[in-house]
PyMOL Python script that loads the backbone (N, CA, C, O; Angstrom):
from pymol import cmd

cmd.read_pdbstr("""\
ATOM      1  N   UNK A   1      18.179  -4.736  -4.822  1.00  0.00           N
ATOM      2  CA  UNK A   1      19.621  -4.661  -4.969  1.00  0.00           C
ATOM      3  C   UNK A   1      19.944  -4.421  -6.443  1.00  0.00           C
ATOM      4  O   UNK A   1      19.181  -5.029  -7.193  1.00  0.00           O
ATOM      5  N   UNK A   2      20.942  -3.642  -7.084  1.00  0.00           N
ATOM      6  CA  UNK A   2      21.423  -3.441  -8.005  1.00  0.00           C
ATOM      7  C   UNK A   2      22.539  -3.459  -7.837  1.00  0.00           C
ATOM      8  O   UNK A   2      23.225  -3.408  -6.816  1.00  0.00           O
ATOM      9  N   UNK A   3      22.913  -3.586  -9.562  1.00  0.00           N
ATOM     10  CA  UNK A   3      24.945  -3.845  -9.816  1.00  0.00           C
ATOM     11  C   UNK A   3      25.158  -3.014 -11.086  1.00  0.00           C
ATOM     12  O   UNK A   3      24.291  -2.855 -11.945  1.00  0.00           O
ATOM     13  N   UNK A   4      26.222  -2.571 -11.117  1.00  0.00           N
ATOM     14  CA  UNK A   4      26.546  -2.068 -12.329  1.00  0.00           C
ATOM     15  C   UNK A   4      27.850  -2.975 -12.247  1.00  0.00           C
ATOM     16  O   UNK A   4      28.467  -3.529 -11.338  1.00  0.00           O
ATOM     17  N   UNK A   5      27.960  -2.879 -13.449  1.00  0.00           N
ATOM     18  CA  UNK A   5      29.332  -4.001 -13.846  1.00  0.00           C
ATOM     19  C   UNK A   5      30.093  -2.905 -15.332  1.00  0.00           C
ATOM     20  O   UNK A   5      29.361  -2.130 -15.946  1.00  0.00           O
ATOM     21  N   UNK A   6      30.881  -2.984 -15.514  1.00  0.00           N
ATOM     22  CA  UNK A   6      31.799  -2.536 -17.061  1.00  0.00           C
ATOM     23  C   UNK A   6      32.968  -3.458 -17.487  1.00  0.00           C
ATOM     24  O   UNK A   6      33.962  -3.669 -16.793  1.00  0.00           O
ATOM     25  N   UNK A   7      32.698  -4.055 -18.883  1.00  0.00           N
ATOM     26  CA  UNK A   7      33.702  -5.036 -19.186  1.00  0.00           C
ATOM     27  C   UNK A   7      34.542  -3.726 -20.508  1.00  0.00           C
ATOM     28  O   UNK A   7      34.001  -2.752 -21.032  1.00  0.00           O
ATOM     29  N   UNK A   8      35.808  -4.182 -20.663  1.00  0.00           N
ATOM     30  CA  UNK A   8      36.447  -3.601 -21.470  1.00  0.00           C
ATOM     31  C   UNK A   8      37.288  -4.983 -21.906  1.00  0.00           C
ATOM     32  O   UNK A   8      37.832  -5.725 -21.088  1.00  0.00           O
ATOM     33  N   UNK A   9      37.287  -5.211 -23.564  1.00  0.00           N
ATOM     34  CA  UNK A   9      37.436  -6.496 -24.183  1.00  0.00           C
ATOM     35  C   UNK A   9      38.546  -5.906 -25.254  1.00  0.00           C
ATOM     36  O   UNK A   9      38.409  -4.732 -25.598  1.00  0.00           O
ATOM     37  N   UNK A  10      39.290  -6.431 -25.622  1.00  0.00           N
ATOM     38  CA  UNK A  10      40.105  -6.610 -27.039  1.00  0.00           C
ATOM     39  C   UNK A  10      40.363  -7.982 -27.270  1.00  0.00           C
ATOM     40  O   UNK A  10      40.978  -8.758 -26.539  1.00  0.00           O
ATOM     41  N   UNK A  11      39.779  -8.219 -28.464  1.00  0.00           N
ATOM     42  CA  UNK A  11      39.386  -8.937 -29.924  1.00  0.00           C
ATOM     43  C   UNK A  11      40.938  -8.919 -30.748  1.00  0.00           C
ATOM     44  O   UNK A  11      41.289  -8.102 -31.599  1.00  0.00           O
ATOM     45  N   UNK A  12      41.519  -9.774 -30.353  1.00  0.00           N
ATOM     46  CA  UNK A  12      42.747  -9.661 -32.122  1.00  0.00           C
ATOM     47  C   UNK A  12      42.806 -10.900 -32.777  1.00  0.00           C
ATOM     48  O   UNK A  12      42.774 -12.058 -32.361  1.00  0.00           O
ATOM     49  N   UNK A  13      42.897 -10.406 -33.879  1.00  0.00           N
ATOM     50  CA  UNK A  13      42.804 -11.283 -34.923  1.00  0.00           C
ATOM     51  C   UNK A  13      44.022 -11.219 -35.955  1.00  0.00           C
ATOM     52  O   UNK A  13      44.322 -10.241 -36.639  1.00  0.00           O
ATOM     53  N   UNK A  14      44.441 -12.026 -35.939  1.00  0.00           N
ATOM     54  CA  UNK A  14      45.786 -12.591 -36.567  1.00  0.00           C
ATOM     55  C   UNK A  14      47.462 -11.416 -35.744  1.00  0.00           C
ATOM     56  O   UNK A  14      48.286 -10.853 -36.465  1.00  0.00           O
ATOM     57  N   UNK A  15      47.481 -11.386 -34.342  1.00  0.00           N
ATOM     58  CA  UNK A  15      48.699 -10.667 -33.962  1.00  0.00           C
ATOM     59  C   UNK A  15      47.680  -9.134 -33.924  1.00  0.00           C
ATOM     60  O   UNK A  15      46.453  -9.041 -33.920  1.00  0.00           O
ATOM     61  N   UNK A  16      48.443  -8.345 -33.905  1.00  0.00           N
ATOM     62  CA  UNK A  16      47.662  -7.015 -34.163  1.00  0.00           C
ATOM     63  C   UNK A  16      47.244  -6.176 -34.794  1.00  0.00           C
ATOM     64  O   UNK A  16      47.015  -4.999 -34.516  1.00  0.00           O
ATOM     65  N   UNK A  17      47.029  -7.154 -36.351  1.00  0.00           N
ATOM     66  CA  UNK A  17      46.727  -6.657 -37.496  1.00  0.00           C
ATOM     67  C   UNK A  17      45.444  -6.414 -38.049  1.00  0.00           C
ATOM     68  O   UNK A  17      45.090  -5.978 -39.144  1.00  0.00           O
ATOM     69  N   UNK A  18      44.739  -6.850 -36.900  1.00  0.00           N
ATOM     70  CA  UNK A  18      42.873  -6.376 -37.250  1.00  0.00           C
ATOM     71  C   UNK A  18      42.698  -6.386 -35.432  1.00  0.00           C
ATOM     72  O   UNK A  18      43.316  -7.289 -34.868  1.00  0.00           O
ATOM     73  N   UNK A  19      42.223  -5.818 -34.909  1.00  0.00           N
ATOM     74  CA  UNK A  19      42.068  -5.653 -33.390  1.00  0.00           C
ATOM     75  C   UNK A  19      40.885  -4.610 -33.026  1.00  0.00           C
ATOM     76  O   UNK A  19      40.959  -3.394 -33.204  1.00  0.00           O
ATOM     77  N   UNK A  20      39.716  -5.348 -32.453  1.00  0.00           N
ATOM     78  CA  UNK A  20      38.907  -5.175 -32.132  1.00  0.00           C
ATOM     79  C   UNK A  20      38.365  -4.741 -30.651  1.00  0.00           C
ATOM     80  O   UNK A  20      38.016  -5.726 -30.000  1.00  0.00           O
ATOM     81  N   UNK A  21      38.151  -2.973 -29.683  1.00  0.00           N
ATOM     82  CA  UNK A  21      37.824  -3.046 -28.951  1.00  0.00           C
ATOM     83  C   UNK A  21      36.465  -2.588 -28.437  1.00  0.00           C
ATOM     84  O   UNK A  21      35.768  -1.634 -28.781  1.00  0.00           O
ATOM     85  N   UNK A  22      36.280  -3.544 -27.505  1.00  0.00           N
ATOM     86  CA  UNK A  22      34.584  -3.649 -26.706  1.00  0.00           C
ATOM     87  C   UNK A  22      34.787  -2.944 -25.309  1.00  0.00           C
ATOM     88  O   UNK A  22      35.791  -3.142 -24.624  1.00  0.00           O
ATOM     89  N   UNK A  23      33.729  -2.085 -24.932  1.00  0.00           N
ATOM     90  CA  UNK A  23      33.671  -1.536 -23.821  1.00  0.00           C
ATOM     91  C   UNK A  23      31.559  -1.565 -23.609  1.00  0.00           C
ATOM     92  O   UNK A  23      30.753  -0.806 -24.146  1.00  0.00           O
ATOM     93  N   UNK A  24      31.252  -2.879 -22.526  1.00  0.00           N
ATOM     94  CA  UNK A  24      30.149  -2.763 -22.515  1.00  0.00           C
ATOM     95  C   UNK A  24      29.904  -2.526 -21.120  1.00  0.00           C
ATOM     96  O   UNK A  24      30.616  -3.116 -20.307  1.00  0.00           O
ATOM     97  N   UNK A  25      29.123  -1.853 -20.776  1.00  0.00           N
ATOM     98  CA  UNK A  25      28.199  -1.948 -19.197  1.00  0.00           C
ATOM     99  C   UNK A  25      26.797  -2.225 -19.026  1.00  0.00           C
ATOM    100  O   UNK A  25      25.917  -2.238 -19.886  1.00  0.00           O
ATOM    101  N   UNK A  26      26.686  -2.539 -17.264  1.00  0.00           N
ATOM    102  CA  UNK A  26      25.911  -3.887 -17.846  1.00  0.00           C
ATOM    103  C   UNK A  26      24.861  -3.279 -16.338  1.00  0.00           C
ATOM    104  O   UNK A  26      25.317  -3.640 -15.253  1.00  0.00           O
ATOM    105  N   UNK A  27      23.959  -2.686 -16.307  1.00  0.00           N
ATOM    106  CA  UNK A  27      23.045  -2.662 -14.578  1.00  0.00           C
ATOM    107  C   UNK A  27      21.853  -3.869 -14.358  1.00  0.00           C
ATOM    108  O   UNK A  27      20.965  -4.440 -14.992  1.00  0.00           O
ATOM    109  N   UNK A  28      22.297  -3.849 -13.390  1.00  0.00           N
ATOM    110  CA  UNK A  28      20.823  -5.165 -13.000  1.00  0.00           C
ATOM    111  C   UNK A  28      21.228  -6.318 -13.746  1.00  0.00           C
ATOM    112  O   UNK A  28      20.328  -7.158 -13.726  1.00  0.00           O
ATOM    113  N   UNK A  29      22.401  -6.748 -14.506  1.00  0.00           N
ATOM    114  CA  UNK A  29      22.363  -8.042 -14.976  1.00  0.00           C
ATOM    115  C   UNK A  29      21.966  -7.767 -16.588  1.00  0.00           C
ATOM    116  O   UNK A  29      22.032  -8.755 -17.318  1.00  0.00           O
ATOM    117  N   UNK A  30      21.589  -6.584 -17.146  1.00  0.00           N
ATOM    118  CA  UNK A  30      21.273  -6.232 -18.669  1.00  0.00           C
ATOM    119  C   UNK A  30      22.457  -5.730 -19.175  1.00  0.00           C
ATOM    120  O   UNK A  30      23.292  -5.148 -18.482  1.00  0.00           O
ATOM    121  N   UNK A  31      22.516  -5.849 -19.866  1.00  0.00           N
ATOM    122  CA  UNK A  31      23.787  -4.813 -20.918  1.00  0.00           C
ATOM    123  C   UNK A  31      22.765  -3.565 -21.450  1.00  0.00           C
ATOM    124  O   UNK A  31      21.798  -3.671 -22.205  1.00  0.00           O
ATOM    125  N   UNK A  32      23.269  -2.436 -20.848  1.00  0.00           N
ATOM    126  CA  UNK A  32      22.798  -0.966 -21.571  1.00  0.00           C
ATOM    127  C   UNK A  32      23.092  -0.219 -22.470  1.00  0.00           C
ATOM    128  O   UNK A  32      22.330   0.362 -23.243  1.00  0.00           O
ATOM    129  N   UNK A  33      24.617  -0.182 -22.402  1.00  0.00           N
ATOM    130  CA  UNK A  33      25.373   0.171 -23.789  1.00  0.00           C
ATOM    131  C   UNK A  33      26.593  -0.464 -24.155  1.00  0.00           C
ATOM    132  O   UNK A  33      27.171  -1.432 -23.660  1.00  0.00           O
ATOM    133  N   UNK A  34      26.794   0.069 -24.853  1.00  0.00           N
ATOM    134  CA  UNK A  34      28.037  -0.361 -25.827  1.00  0.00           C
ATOM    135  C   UNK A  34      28.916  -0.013 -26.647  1.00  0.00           C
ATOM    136  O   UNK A  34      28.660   0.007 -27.851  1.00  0.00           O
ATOM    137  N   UNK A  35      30.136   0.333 -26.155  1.00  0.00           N
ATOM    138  CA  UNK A  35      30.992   0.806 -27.535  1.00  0.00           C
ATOM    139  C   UNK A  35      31.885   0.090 -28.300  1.00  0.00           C
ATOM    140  O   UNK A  35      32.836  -0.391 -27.683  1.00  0.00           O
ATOM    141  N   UNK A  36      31.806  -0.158 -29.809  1.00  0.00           N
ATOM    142  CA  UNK A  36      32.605  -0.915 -30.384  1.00  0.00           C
ATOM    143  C   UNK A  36      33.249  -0.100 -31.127  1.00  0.00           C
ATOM    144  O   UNK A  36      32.749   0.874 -31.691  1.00  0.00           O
ATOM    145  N   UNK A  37      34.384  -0.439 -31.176  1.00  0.00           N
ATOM    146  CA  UNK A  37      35.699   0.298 -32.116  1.00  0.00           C
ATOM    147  C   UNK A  37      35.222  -0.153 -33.766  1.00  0.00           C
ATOM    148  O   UNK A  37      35.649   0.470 -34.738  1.00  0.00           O
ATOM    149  N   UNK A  38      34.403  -1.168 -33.872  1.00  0.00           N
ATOM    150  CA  UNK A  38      34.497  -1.368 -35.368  1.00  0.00           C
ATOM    151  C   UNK A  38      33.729  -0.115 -36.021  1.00  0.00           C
ATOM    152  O   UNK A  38      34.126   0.526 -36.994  1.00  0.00           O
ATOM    153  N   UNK A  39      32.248   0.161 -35.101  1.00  0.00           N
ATOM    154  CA  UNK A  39      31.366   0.844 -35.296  1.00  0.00           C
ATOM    155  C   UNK A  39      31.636   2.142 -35.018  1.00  0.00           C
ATOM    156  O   UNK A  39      30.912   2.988 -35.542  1.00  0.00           O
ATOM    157  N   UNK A  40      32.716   2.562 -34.148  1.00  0.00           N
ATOM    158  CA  UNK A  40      32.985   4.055 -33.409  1.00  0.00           C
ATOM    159  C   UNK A  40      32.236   4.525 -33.097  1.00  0.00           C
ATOM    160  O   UNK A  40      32.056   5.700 -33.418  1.00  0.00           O
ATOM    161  N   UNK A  41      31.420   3.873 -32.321  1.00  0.00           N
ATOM    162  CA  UNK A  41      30.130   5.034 -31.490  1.00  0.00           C
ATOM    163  C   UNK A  41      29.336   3.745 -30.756  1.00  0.00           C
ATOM    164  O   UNK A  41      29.246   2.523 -30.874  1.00  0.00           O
ATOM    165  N   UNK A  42      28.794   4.892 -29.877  1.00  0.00           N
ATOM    166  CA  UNK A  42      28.056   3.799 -28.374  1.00  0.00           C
ATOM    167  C   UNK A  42      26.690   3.499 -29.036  1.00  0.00           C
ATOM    168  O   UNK A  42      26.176   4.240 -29.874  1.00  0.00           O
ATOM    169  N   UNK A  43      26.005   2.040 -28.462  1.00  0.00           N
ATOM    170  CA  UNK A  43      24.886   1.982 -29.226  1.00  0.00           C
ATOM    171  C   UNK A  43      23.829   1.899 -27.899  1.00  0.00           C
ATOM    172  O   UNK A  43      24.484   1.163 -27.162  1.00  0.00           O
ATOM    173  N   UNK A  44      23.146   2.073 -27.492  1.00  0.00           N
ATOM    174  CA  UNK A  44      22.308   2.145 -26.513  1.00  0.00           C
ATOM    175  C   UNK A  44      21.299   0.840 -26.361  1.00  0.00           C
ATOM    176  O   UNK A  44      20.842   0.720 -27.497  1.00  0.00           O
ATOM    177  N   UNK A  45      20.722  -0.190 -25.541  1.00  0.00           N
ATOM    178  CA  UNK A  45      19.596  -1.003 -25.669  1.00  0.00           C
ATOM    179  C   UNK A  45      18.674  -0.907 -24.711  1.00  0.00           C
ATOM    180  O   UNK A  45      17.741  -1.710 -24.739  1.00  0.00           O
ATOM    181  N   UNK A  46      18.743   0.117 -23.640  1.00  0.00           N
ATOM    182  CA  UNK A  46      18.224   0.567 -22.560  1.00  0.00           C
ATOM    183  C   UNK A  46      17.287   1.776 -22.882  1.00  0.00           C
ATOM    184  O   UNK A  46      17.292   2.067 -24.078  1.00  0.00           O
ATOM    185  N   UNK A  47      16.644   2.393 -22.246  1.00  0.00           N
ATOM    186  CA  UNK A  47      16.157   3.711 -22.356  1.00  0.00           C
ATOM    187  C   UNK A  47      16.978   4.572 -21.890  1.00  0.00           C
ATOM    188  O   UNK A  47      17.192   5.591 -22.546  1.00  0.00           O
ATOM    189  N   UNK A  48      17.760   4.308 -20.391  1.00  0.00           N
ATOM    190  CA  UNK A  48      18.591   5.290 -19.952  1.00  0.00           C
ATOM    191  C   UNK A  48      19.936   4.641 -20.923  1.00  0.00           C
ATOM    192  O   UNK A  48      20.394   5.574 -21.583  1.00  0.00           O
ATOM    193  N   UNK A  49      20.652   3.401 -21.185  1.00  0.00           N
ATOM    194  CA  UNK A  49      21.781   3.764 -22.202  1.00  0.00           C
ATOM    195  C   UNK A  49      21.867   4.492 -23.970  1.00  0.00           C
ATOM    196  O   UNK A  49      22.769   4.851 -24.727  1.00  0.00           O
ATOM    197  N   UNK A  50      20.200   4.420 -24.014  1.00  0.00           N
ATOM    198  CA  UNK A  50      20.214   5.114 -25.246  1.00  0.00           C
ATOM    199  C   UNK A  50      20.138   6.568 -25.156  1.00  0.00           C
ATOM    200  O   UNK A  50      20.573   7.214 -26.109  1.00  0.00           O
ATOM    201  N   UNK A  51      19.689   7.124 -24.233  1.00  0.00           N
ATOM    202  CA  UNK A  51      20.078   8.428 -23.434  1.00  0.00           C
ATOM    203  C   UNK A  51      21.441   8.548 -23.261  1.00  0.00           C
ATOM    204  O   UNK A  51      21.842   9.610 -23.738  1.00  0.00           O
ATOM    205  N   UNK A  52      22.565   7.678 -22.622  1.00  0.00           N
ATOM    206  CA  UNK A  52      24.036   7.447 -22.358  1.00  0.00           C
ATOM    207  C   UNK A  52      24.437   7.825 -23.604  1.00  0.00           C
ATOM    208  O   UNK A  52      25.104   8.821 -23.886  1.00  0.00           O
ATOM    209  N   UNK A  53      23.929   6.844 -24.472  1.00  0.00           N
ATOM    210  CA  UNK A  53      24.669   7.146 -26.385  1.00  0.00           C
ATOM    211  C   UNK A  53      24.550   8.065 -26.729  1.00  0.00           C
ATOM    212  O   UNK A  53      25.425   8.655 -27.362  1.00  0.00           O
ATOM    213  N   UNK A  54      23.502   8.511 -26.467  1.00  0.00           N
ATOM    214  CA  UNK A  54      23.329  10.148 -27.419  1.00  0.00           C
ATOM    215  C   UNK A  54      24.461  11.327 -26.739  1.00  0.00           C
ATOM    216  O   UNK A  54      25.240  11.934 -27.474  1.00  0.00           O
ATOM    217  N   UNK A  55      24.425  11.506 -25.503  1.00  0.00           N
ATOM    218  CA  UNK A  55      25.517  12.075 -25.212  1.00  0.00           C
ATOM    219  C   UNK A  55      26.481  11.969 -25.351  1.00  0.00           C
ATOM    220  O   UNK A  55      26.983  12.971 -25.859  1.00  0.00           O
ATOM    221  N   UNK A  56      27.419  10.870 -25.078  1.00  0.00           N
ATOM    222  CA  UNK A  56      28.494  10.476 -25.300  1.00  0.00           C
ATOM    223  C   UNK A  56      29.401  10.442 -26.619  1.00  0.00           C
ATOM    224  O   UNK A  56      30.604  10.702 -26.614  1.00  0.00           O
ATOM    225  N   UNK A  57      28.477   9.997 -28.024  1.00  0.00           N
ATOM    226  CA  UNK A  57      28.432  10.091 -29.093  1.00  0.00           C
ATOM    227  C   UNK A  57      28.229  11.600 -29.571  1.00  0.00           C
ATOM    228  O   UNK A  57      28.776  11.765 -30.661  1.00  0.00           O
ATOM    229  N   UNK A  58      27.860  12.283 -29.283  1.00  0.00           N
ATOM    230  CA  UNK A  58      27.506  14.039 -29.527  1.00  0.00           C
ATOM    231  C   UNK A  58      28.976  14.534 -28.510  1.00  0.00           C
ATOM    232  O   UNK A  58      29.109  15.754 -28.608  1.00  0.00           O
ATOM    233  N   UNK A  59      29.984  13.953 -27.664  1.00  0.00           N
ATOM    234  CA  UNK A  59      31.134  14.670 -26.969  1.00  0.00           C
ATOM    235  C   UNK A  59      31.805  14.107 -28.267  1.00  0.00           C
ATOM    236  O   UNK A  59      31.749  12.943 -28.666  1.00  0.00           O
ATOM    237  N   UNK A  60      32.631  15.463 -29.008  1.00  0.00           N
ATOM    238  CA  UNK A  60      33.774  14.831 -30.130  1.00  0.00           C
ATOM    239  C   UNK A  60      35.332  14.712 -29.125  1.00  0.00           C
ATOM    240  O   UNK A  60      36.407  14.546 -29.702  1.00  0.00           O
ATOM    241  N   UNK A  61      35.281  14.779 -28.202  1.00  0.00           N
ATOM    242  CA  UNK A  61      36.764  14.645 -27.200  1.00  0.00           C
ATOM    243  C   UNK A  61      36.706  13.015 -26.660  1.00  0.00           C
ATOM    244  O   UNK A  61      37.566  12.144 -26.793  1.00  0.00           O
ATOM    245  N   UNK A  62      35.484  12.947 -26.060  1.00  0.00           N
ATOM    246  CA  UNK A  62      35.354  11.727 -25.430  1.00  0.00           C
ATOM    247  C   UNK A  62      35.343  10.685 -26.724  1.00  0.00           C
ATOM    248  O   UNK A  62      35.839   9.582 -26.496  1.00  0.00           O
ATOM    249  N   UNK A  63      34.873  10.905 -27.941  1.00  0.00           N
ATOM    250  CA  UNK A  63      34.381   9.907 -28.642  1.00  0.00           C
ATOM    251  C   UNK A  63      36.096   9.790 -29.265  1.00  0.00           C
ATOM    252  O   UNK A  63      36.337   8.816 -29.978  1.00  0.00           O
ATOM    253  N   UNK A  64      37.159  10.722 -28.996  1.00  0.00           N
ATOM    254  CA  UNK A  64      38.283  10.602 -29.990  1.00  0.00           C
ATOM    255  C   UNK A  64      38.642   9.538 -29.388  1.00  0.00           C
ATOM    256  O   UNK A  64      38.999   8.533 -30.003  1.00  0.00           O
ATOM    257  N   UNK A  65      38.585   9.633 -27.863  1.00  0.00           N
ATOM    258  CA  UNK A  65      39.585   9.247 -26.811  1.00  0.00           C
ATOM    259  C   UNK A  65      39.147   7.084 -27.294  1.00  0.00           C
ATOM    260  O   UNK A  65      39.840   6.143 -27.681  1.00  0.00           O
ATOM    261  N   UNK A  66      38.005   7.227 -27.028  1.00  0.00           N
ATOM    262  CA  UNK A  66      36.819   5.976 -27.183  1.00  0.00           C
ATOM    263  C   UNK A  66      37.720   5.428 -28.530  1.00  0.00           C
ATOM    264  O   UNK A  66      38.266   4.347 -28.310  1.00  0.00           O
ATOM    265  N   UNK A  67      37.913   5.887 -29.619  1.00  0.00           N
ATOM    266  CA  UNK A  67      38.039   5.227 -31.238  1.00  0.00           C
ATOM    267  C   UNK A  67      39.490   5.250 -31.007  1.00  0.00           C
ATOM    268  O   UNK A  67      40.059   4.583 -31.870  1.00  0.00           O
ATOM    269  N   UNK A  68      40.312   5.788 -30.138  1.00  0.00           N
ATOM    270  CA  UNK A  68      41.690   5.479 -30.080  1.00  0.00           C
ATOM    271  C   UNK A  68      42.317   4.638 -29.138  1.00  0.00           C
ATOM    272  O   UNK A  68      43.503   4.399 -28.913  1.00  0.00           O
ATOM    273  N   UNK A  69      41.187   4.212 -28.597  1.00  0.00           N
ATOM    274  CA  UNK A  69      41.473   2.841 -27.316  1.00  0.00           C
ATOM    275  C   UNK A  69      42.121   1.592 -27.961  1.00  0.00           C
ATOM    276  O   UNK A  69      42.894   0.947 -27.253  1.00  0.00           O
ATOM    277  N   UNK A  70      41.824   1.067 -29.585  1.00  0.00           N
ATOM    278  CA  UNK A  70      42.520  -0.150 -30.059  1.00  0.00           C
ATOM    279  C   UNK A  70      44.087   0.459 -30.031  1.00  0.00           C
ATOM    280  O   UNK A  70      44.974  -0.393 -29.994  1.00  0.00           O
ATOM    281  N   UNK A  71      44.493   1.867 -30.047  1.00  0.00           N
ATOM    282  CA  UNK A  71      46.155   1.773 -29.797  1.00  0.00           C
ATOM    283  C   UNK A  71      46.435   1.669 -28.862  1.00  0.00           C
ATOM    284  O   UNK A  71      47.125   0.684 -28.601  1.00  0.00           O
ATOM    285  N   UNK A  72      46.001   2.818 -27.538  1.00  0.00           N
ATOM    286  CA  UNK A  72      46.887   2.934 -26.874  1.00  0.00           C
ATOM    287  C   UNK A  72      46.358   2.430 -25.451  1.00  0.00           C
ATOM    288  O   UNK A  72      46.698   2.863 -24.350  1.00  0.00           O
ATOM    289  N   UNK A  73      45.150   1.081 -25.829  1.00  0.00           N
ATOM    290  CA  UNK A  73      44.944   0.083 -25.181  1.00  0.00           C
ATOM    291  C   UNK A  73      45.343  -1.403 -25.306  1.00  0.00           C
ATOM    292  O   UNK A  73      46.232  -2.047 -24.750  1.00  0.00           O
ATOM    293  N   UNK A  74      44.484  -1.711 -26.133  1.00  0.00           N
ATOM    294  CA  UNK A  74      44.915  -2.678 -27.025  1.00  0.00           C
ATOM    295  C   UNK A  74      46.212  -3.086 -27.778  1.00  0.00           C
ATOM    296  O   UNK A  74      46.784  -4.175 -27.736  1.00  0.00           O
ATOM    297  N   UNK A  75      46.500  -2.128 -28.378  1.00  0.00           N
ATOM    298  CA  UNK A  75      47.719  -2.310 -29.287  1.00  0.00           C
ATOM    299  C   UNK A  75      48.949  -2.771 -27.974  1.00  0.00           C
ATOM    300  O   UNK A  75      49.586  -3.778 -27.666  1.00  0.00           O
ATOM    301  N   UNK A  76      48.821  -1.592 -27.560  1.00  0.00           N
ATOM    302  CA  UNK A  76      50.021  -1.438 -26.782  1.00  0.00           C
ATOM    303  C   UNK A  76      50.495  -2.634 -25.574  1.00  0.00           C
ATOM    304  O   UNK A  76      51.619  -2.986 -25.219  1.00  0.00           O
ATOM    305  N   UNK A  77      49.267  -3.033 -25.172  1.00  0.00           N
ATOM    306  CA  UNK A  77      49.206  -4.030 -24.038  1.00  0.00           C
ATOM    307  C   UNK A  77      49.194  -5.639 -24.640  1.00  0.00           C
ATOM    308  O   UNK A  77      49.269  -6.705 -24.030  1.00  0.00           O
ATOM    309  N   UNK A  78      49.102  -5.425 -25.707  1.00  0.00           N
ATOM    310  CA  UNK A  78      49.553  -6.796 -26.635  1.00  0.00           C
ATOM    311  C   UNK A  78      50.337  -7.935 -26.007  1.00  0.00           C
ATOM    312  O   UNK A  78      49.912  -9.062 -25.750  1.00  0.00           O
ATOM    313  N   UNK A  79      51.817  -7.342 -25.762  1.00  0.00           N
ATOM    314  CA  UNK A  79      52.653  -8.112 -25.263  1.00  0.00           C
ATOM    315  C   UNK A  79      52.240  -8.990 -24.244  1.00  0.00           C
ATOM    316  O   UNK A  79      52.595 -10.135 -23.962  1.00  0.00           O
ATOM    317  N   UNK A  80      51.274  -8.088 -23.664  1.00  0.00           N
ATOM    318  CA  UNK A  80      50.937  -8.787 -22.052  1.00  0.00           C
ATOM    319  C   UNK A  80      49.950  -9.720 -22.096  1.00  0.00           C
ATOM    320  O   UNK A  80      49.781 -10.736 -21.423  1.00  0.00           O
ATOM    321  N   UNK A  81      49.129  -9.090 -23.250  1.00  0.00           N
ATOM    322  CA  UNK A  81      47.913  -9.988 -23.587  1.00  0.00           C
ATOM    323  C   UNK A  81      47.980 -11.425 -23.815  1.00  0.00           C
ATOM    324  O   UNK A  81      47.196 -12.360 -23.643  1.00  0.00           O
ATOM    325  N   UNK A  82      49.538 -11.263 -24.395  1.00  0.00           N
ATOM    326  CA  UNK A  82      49.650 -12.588 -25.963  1.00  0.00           C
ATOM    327  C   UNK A  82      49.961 -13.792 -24.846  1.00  0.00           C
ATOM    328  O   UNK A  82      48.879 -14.377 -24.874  1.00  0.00           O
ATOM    329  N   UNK A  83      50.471 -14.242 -24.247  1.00  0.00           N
ATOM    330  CA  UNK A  83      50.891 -15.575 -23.518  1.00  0.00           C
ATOM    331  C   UNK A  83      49.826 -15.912 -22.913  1.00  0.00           C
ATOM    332  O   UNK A  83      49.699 -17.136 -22.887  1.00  0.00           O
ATOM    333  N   UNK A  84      48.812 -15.221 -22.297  1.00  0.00           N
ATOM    334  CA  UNK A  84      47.601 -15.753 -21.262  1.00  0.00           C
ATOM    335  C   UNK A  84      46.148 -16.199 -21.773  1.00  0.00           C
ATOM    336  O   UNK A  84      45.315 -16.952 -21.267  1.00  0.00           O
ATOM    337  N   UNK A  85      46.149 -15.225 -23.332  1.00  0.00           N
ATOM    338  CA  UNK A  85      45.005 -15.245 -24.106  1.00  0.00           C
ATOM    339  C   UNK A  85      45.173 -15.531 -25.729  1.00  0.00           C
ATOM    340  O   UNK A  85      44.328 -16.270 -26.236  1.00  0.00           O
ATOM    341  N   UNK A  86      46.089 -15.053 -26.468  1.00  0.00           N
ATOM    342  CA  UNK A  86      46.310 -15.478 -27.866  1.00  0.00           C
ATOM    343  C   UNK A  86      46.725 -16.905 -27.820  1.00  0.00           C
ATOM    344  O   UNK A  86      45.966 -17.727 -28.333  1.00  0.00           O
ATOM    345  N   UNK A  87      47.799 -17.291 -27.287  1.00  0.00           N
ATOM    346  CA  UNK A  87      48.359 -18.026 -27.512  1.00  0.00           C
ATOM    347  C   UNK A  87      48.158 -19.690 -27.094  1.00  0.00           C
ATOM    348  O   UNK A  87      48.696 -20.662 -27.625  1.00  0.00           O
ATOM    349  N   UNK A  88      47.252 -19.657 -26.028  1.00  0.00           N
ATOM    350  CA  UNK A  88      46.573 -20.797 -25.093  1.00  0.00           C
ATOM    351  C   UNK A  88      45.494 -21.088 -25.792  1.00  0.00           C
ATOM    352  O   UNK A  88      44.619 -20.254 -26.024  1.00  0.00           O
ATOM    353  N   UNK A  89      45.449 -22.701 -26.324  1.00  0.00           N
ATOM    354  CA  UNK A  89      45.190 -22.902 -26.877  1.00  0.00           C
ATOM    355  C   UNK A  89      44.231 -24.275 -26.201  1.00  0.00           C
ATOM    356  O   UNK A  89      43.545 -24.975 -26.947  1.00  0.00           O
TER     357      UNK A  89
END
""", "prot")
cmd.dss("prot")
cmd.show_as("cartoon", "prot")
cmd.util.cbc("prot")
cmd.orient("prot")
């Protein structure tokens, strides 16, 4: 049996003035790759996600779309974010 799983995370730190987003997937229970907004590019720990990175990272459309996810993911969904997760304490 196998699973693939994909988490997509935003990180803020102080309101939305440093905001950090994670997009990892994960087969069989491993994490394969990874994209972090700090780093702008996928990092591979798999054989087939380091195969994933190299492509993905070599598309300059996909990779814009990827490094502009802290706006018009993150940023934007803030509002919704802030009462369930910033603010609970």
């Amino acid at each position: 049996v196998f699973q693939f799983m994909a988490k997509c995370e935003c990180h803020f730190v102080n309101g939305t003035e440093k905001v950090r987003y994670l997009e990892r997937q994960f087969y069989n229970r491993m994490e394969h790759v990874r994209f972090d907004s700090d780093l702008g590019r996928y990092e591979g720990f798999t054989p087939h996600g380091e195969c994933n990175a190299r492509q993905w990272n070599s598309n300059p459309d996909w990779m814009e779309n990827k490094r502009t996810s802290v706006d018009w993911l993150c940023r934007h969904n803030y509002r919704v974010f802030a009462p369930f997760s910033v603010e609970r304490r």
